[in-house]
MMTF fields as JSON, N, C-alpha, C and O atoms, coordinates in Angstrom:
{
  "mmtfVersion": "1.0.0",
  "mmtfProducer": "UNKNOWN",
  "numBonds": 159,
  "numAtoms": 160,
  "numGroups": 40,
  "numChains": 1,
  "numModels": 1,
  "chainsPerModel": [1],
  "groupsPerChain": [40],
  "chainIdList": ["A"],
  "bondAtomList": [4, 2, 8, 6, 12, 10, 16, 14, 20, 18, 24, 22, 28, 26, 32, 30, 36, 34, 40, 38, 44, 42, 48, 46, 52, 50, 56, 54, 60, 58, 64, 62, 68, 66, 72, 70, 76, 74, 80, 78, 84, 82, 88, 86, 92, 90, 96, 94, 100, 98, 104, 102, 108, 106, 112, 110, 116, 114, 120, 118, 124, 122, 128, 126, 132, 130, 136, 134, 140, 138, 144, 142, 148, 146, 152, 150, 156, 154],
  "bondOrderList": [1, 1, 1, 1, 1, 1, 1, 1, 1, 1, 1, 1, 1, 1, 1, 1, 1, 1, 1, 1, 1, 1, 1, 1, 1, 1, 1, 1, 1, 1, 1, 1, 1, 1, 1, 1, 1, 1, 1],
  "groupList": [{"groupName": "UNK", "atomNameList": ["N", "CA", "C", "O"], "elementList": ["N", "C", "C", "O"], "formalChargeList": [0, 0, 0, 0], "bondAtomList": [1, 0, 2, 1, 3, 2], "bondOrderList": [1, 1, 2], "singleLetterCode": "X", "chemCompType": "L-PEPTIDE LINKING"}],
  "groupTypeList": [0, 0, 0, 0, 0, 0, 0, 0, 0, 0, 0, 0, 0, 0, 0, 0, 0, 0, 0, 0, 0, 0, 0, 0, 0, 0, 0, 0, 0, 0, 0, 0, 0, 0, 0, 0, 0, 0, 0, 0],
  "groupIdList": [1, 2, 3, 4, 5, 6, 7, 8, 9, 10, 11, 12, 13, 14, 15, 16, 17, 18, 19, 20, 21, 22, 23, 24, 25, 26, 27, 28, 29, 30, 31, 32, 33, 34, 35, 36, 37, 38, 39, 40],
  "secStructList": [7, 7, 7, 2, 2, 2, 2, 2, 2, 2, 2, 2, 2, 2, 2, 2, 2, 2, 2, 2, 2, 2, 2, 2, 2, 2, 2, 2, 1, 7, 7, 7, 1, 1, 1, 1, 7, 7, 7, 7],
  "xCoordList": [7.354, 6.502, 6.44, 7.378, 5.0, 4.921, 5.776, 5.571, 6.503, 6.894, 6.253, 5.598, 5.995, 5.565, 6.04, 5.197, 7.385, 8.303, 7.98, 8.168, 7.394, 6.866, 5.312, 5.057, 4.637, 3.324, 3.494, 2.404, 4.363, 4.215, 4.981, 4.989, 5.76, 6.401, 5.087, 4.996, 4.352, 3.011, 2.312, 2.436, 1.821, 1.149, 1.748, 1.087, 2.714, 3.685, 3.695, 3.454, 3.954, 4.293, 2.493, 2.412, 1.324, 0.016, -0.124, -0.427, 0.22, 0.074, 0.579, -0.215, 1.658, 2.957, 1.329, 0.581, 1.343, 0.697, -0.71, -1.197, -1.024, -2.804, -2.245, -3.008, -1.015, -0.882, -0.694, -1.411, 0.216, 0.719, -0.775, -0.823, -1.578, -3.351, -3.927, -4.691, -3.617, -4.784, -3.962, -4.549, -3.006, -2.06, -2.445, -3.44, -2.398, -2.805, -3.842, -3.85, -5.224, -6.773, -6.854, -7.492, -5.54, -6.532, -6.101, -6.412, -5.003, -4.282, -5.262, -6.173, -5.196, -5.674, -7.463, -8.069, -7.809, -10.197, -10.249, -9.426, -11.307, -12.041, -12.616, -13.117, -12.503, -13.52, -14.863, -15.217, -15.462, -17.07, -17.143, -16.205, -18.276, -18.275, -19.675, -20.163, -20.121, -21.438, -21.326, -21.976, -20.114, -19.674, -20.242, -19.521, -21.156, -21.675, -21.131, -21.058, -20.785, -20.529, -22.143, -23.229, -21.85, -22.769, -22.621, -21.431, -22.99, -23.341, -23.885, -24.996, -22.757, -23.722, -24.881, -25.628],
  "yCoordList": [15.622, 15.066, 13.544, 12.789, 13.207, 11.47, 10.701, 10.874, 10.063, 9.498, 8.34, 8.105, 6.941, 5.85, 5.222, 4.652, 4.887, 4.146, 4.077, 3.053, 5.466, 5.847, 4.563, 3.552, 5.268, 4.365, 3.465, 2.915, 2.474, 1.191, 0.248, -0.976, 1.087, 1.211, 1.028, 0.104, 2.067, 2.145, 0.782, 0.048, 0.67, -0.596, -1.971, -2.953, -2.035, -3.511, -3.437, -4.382, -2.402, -2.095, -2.411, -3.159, -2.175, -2.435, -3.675, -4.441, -3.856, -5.947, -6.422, -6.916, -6.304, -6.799, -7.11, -8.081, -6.079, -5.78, -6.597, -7.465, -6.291, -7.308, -9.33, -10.28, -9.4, -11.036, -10.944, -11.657, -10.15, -9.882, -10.092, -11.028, -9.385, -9.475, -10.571, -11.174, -10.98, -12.178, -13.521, -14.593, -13.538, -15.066, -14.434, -15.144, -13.709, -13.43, -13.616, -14.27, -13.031, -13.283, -15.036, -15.755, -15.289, -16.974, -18.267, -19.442, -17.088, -17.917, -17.362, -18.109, -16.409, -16.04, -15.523, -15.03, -16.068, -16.128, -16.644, -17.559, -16.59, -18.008, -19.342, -18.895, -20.204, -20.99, -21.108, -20.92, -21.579, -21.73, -23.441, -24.225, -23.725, -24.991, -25.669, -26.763, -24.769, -25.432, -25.123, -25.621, -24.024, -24.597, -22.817, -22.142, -22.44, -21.862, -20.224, -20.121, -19.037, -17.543, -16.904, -16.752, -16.758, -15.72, -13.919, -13.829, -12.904, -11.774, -11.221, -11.419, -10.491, -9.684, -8.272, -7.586],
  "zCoordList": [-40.853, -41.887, -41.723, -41.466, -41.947, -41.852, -43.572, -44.773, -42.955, -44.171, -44.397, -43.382, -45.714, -45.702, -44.99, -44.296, -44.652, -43.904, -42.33, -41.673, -41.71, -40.479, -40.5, -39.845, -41.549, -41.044, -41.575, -41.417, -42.435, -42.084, -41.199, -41.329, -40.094, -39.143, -37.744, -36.936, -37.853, -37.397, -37.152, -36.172, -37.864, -38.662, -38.626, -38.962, -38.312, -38.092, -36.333, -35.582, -36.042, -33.907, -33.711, -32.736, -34.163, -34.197, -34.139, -33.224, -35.616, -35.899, -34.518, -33.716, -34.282, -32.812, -31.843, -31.728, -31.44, -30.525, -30.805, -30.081, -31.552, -31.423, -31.618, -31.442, -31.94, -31.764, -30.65, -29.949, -30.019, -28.728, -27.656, -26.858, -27.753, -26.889, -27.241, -26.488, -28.486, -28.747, -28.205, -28.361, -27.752, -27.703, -26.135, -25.987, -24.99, -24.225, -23.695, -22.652, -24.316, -24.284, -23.971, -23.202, -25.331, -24.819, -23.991, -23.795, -23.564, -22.385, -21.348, -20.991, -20.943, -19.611, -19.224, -18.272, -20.821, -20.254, -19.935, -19.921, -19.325, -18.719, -20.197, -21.229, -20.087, -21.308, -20.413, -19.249, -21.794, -21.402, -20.945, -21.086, -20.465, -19.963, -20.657, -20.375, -21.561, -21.959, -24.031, -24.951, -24.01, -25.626, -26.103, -26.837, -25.735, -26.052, -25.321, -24.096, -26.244, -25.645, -25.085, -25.644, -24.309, -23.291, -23.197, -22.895, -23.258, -23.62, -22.042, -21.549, -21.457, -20.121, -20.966, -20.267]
}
């Protein structure tokens, strides 16, 4: 059985993880050189 304790267990290892990608993402994109995001 899911207990509360499980999913907000869930939900904190999630949070981890998306600071974890986003401190990542903005180390390692490229930046733009004209300021402006571009769309393939």
């Amino acid at each position: 059985m899911i207990t509360e304790s499980k999913v907000i267990e869930l939900f904190c290892m999630a949070d981890d993880f998306c600071k974890f990608f986003d401190s990542m993402m903005a180390k390692y994109t490229l930046k733009s050189t004209t300021g402006k995001a571009t769309r393939l």
